[in-house]
C-alpha positions as MATLAB code, in Angstrom:
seq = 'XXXXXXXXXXXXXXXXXXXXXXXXXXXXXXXXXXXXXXXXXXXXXXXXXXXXXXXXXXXXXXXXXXXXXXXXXXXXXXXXXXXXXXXXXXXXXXXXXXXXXXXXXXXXXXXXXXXXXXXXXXXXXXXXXXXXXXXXXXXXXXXXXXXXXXXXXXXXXXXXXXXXXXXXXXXXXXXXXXXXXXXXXXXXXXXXXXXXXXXXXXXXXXXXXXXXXXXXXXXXXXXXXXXXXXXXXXXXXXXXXXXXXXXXXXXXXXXXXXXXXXXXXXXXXXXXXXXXXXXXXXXXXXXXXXXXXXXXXXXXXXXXXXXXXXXXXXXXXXXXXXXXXXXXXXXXXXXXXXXXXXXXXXXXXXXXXXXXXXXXXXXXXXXXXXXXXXXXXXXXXXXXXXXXXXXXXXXXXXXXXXXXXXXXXXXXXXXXXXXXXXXXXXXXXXXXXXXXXXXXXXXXXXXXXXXXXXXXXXXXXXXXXXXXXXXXXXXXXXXXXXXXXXXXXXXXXXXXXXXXXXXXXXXXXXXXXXXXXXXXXXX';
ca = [
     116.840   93.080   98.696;
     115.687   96.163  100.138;
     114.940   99.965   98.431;
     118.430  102.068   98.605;
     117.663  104.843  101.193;
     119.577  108.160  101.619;
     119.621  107.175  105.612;
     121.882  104.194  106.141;
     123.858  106.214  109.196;
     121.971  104.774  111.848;
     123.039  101.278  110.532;
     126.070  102.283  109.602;
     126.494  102.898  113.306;
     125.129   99.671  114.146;
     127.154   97.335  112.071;
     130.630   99.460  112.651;
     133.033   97.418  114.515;
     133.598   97.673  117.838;
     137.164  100.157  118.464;
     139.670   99.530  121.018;
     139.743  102.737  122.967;
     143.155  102.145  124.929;
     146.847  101.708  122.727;
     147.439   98.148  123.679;
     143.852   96.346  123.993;
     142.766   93.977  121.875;
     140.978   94.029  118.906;
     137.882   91.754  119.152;
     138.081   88.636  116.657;
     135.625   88.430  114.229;
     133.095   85.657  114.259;
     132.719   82.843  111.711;
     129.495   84.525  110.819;
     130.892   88.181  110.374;
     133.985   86.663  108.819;
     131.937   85.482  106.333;
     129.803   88.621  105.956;
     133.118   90.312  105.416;
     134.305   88.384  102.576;
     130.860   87.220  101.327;
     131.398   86.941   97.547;
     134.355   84.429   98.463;
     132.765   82.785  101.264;
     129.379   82.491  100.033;
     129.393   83.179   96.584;
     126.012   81.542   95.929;
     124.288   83.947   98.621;
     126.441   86.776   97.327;
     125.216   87.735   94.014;
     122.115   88.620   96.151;
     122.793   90.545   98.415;
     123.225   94.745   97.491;
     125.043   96.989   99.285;
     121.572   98.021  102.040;
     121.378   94.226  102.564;
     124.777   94.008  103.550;
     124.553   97.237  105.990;
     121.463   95.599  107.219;
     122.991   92.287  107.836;
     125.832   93.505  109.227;
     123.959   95.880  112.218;
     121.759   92.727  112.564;
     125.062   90.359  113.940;
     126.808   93.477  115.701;
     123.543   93.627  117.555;
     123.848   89.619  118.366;
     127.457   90.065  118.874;
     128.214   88.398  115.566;
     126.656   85.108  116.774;
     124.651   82.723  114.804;
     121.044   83.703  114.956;
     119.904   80.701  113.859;
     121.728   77.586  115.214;
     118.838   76.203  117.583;
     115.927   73.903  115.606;
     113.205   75.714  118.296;
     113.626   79.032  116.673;
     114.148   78.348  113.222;
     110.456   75.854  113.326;
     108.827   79.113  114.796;
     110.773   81.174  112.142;
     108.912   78.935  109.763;
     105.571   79.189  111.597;
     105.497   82.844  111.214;
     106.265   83.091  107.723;
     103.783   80.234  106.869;
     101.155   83.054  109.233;
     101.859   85.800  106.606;
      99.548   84.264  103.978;
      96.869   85.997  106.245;
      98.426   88.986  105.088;
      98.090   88.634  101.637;
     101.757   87.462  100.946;
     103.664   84.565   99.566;
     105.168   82.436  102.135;
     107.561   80.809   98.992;
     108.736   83.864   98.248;
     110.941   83.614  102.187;
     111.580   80.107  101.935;
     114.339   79.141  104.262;
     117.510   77.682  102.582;
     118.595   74.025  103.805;
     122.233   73.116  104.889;
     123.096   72.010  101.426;
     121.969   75.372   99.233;
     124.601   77.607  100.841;
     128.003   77.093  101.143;
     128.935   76.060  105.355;
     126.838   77.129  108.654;
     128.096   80.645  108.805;
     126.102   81.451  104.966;
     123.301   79.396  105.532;
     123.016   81.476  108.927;
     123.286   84.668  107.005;
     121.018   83.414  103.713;
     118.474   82.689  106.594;
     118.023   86.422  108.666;
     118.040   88.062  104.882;
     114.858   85.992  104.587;
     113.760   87.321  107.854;
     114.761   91.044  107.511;
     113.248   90.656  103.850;
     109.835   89.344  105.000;
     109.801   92.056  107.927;
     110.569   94.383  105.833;
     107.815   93.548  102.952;
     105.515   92.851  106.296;
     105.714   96.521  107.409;
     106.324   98.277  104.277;
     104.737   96.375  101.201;
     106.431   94.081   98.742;
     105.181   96.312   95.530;
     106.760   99.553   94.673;
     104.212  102.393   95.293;
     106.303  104.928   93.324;
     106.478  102.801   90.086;
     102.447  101.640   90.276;
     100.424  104.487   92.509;
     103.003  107.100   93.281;
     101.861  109.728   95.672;
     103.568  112.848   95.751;
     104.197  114.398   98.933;
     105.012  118.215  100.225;
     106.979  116.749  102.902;
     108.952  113.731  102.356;
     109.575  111.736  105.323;
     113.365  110.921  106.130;
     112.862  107.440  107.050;
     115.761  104.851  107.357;
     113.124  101.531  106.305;
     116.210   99.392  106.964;
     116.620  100.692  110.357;
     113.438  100.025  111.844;
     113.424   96.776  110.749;
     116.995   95.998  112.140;
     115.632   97.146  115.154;
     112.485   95.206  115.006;
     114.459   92.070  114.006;
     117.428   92.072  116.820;
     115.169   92.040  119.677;
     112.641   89.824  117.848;
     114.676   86.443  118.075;
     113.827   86.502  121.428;
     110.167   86.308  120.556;
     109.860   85.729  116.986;
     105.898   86.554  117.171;
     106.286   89.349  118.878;
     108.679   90.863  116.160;
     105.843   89.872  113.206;
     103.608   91.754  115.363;
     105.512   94.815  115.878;
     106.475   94.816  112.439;
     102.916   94.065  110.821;
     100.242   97.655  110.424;
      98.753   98.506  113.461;
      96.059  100.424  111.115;
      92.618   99.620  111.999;
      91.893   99.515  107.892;
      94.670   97.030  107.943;
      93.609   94.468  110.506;
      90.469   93.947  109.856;
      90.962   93.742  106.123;
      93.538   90.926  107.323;
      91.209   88.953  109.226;
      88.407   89.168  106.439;
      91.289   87.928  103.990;
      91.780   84.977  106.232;
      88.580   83.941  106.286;
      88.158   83.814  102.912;
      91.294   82.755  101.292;
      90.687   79.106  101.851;
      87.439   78.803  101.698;
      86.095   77.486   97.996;
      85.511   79.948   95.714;
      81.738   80.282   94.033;
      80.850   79.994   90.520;
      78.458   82.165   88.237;
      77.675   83.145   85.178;
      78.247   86.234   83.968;
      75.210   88.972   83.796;
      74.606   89.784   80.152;
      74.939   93.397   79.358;
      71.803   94.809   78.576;
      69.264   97.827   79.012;
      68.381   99.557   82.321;
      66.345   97.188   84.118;
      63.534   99.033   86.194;
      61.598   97.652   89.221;
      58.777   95.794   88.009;
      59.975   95.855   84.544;
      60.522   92.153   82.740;
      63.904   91.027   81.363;
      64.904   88.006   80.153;
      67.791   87.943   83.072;
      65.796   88.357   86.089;
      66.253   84.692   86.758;
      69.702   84.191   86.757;
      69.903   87.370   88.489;
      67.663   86.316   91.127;
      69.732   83.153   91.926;
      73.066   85.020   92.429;
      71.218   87.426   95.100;
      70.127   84.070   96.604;
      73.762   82.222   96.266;
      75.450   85.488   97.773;
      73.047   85.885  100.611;
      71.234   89.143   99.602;
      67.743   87.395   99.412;
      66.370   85.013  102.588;
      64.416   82.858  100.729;
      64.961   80.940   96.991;
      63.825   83.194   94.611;
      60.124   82.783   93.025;
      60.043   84.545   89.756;
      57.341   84.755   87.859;
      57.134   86.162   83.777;
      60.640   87.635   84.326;
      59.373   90.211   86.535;
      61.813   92.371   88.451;
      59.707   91.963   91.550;
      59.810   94.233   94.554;
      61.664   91.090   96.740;
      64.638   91.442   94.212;
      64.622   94.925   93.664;
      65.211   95.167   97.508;
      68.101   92.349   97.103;
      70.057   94.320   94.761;
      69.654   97.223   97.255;
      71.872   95.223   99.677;
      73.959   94.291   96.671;
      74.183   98.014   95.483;
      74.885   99.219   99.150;
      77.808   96.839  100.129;
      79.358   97.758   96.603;
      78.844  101.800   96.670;
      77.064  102.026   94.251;
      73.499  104.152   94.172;
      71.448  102.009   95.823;
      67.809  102.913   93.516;
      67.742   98.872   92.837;
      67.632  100.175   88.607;
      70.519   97.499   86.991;
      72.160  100.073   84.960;
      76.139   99.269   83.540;
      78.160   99.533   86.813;
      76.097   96.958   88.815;
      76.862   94.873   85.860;
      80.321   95.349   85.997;
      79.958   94.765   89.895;
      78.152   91.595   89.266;
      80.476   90.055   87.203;
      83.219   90.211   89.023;
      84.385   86.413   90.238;
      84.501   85.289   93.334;
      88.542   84.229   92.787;
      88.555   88.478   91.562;
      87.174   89.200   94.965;
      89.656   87.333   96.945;
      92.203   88.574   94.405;
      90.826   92.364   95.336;
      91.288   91.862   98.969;
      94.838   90.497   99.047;
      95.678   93.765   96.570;
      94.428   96.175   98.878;
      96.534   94.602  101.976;
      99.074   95.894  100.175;
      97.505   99.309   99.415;
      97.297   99.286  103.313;
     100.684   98.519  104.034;
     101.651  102.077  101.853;
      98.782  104.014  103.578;
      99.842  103.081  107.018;
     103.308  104.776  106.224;
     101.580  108.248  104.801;
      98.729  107.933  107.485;
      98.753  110.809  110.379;
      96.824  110.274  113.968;
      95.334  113.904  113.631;
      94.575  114.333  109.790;
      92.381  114.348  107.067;
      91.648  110.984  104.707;
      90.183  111.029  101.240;
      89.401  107.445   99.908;
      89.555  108.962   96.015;
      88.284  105.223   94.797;
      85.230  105.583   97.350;
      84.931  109.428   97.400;
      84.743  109.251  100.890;
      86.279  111.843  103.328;
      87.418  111.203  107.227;
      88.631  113.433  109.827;
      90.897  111.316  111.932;
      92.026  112.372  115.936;
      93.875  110.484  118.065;
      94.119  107.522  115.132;
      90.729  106.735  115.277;
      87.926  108.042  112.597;
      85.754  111.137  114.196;
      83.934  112.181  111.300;
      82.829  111.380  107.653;
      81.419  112.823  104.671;
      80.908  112.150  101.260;
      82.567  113.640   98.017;
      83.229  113.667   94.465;
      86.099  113.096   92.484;
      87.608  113.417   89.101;
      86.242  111.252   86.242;
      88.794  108.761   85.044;
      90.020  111.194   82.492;
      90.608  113.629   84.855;
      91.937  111.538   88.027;
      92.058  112.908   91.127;
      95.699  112.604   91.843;
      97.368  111.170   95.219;
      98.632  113.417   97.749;
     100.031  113.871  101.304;
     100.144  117.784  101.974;
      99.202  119.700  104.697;
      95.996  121.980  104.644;
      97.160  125.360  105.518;
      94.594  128.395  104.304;
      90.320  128.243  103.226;
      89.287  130.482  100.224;
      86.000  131.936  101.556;
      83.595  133.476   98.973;
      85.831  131.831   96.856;
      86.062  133.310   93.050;
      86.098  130.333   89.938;
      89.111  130.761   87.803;
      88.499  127.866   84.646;
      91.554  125.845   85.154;
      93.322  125.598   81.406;
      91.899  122.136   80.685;
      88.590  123.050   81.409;
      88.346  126.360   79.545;
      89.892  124.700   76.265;
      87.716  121.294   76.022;
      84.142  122.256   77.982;
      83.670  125.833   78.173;
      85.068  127.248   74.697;
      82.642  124.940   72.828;
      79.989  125.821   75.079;
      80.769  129.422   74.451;
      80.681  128.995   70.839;
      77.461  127.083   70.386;
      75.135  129.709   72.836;
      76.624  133.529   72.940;
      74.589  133.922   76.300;
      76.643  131.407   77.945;
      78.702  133.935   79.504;
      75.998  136.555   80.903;
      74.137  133.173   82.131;
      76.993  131.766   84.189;
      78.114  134.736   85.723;
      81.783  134.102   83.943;
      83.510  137.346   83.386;
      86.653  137.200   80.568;
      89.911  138.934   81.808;
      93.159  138.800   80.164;
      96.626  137.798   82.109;
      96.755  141.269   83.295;
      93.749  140.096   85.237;
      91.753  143.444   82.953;
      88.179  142.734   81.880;
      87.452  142.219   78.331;
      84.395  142.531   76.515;
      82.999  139.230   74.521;
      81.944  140.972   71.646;
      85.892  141.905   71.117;
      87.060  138.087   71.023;
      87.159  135.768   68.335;
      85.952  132.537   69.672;
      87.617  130.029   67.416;
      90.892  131.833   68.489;
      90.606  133.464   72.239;
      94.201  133.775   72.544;
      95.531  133.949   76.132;
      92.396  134.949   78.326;
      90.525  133.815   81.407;
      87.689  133.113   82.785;
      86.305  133.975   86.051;
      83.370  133.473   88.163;
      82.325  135.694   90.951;
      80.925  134.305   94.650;
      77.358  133.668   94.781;
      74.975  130.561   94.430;
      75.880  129.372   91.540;
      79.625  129.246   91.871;
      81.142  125.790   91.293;
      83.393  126.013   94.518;
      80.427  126.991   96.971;
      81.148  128.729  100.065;
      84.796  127.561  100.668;
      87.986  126.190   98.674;
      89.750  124.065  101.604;
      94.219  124.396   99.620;
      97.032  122.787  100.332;
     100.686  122.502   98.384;
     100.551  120.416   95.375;
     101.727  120.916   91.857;
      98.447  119.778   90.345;
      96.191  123.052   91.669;
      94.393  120.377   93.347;
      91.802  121.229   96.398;
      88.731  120.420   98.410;
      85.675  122.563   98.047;
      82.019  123.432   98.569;
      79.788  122.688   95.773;
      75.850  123.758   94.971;
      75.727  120.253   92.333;
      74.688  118.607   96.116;
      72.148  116.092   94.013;
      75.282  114.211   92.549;
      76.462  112.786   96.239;
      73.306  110.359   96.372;
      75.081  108.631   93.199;
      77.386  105.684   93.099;
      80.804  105.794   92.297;
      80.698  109.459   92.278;
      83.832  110.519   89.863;
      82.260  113.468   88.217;
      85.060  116.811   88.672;
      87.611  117.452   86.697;
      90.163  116.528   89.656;
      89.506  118.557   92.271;
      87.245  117.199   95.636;
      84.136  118.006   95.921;
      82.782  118.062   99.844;
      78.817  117.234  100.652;
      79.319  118.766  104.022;
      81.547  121.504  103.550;
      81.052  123.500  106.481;
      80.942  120.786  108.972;
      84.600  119.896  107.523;
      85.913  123.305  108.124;
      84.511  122.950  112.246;
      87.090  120.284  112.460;
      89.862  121.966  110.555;
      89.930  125.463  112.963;
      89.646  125.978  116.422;
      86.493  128.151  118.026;
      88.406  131.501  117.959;
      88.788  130.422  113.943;
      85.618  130.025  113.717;
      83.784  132.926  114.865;
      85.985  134.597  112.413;
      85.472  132.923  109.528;
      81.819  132.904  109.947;
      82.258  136.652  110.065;
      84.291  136.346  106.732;
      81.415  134.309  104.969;
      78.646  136.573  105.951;
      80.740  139.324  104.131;
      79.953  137.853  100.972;
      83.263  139.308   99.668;
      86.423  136.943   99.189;
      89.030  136.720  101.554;
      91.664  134.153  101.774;
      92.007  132.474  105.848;
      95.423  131.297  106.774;
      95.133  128.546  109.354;
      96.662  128.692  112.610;
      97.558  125.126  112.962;
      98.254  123.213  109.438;
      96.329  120.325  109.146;
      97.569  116.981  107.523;
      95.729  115.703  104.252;
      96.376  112.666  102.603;
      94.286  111.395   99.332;
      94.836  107.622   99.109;
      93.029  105.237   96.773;
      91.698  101.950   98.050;
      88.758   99.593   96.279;
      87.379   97.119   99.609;
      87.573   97.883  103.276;
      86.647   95.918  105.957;
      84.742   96.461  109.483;
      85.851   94.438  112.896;
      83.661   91.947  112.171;
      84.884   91.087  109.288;
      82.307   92.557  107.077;
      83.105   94.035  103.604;
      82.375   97.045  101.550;
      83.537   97.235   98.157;
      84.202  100.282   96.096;
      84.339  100.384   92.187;
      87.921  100.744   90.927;
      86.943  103.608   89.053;
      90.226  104.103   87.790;
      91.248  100.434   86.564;
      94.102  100.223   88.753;
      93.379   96.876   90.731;
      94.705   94.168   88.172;
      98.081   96.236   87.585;
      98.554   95.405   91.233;
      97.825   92.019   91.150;
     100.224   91.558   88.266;
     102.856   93.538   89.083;
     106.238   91.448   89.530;
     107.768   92.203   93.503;
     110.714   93.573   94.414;
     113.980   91.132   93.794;
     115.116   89.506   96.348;
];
């Protein structure tokens, strides 16, 4: 039912039996119910071959918290057991998947008592947590693993919860801000009818003002989806300035460079169904659920699928900028770390990858290549070579490095933190590229439009003073922070405000419809 965890003690505590502390009192008789926990595979086979060994400590904490009673023996509770599962459609999850067993499925009271609370801990659990397995579909690897007992905090959610079943949902469902009001905008939509459209036709860049045989149909869908006020007057085919404006709006609530030209990824934007959009914002619930666990009050949050980067404090979003990320050969990976030191001045050391398949080539088709980069070649030793000494087709083991100044790739300032993929956040001088939409251009790494402004929220004022001291220096220095600050790089395709207004973001790395097929966790 649930993930095995290395921390079962606290509900190994729970569920132990109560111990007579004096030579002659009484050993408390089990229940029916925790008789039949006891010897489950005898008295409820049927129930049995599901339940795995964190069920069963789960189950068992659950009735020594409810003094081994039934949980489930009044009709009240178990119709607003039923209500609240029926609720978690909202969330994007299948209310048939924690369908309540009748009398007649299990074998006696006691099991059907039991078969019912692993339906409840299970949808909890799946509530709070996610249903999907992030490390098997969008792993994130983290410096820090948490320690967290999953199948504690729902046991603990779930005791006290019979007393106020929607109260426990509540406590159990994200409190994320990202979270709830993607929920909301999910229930408004998920019953509604679903539009229907023809697909765009692939085709060449259409300009403002420019005719195309598709400026019709293209005109109606801004109309059907609200992006022009009036029905659409079209006359020769012309890409008029009324429409070009439209597919502004259209460009803007789908991140994508909002110039109005219909180039190949507002096509692909286009043509996504209305049943893929609903589809999109269920998926991401569940990307929500994960980020909620990984998500620090005081911290830094990259969006990777947006390339969007927010400083939160006190849980709440303080500041925002814009980035780029790798190209979908080169993904930007997922990460929770900590950033811990800035690289001012920083120097450009080609990362492997790079060296081999862009710069060697570049190197061998224009000999001033080198002198016009700034790129000096060193061997491991970290001793200069001279260019005229290496055979190109074959460099051997060398690097390349660039020194601080303008044209450096990393700017001003590398922002590092721990990860095995020599991953980081820095300045850039390629500022023209943050206008564009999506924006995966690097080669992994994070590019920040408002570098400086980032590293004000990651230091205090003592910090700096003395890191604008460093910069002026022009010289490289490497700036240990006092206080490490939490970073987390998360990948998410549609958010949602309050109001229940979206903004989609390209899934530039095709990973939507692997979550949408994936299979859930057994029950």
């Amino acid at each position: 039912m649930f993930k095995a965890s290395v921390c079962y003690l606290s509900l190994l505590l729970l569920a132990a039996p109560l111990v007579a502390t004096g030579e002659d009192a009484p050993l408390a008789e089990a229940t029916p119910v925790q008789g039949a926990l006891a010897q489950l595979s005898v008295a409820c086979p049927t129930l049995a071959a599901g339940v795995d060994f964190p069920t069963m400590i789960s189950l068992q904490a659950f009735y020594q918290q409810n003094a081994g009673q039934p949980a489930w023996a009044g009709a009240e509770r178990l119709t607003l057991l039923r209500d609240q599962l029926q609720q978690l459609a909202d969330d994007g999850l299948d209310p048939a998947r924690y369908s309540l067993p009748d009398d007649g499925t299990v074998e006696g009271a006691p099991c059907t008592d039991i078969a019912i609370t692993q339906r409840y801990l299970q949808a909890l659990y799946e509530l709070r947590f996610g249903y999907l397995s992030q490390e098997r579909l969008e792993p994130v690897w983290r410096a820090h693993p948490k320690l967290q007992d999953r199948q504690a905090e729902v046991v603990a959610i779930a005791g006290p919860g019979l007393q106020d079943l929607a109260k426990a949902f509540e406590q159990a469902r994200p409190s994320l801000e990202f979270y709830r009001n993607l929920r909301l905008a999910y229930a408004q939509r998920r019953q509604q009818p679903l539009s229907d459209w023809q697909p765009v036709p692939a085709g060449a860049l259409l300009q403002p003002d420019k005719q195309d045989a598709r400026v019709p149909a293209l005109a109606q869908r801004l109309f059907n989806e609200g992006y022009l006020g009036a029905p659409p007057r079209v006359v020769d085919d012309r890409y008029n300035p009324d429409l070009v404006e439209a597919m502004k709006r259209f460009q803007l609530q789908h991140s994508l460079q909002a110039d109005g030209v219909v180039g190949p990824w507002t096509v692909t934007e286009l043509n996504i169904s209305a049943a893929m959009r609903r589809e999109q914002l269920r998926v991401n619930l569940e990307r929500m659920r994960w980020l909620a666990q990984d998500l620090e009050p005081d911290s830094v949050l990259v969006n990777v699928a947006a390339a969007q980067l927010t400083v939160y404090r006190g849980g709440a979003p303080a500041w925002q900028t814009r980035t780029q990320v790798g190209r979908a050969e080169r993904q930007t990976p997922l990460i929770k770390s900590n950033i811990t030191r800035l690289t001012l001045n920083p120097t450009w050391t080609i990362p492997p990858t790079i060296m081999r398949e862009d710069k060697l080539p570049e190197i061998r088709r224009d000999p001033e290549f080198l002198a016009r980069h700034n790129l000096r070649i060193l061997d491991r030793d970290g001793l200069p070579l001279a260019a005229e000494a290496i055979d190109w087709e074959h460099p051997g083991d060398l690097m390349l490095r660039q020194d601080p100044g303008p044209k450096n790739p990393l700017g001003k300032m590398a922002i590092r933190f721990p990860n095995p993929f020599s991953v980081y956040l820095h300045d850039t001088p390629s500022q023209s590229l943050f206008a564009k939409g999506p924006r995966a251009f690097s080669s992994g790494c994070v590019r920040i439009e408002q570098a400086m402004q980032l590293r004000d929220w990651l230091v205090n004022p003592a910090e700096r003073v003395r890191t604008d001291t460093l910069l002026a220096s022009e010289l490289t220095h490497e700036f240990r922070l006092a206080k490490p600050v939490p970073i987390l790089l998360g990948y998410w395709t549609v958010q949602a405000d309050h109001q229940g207004q979206l903004l989609y973001v390209p899934d530039i790395y095709g990973r939507d419809h692997a979550l949408s097929v994936a299979r859930p966790r057994a029950l």
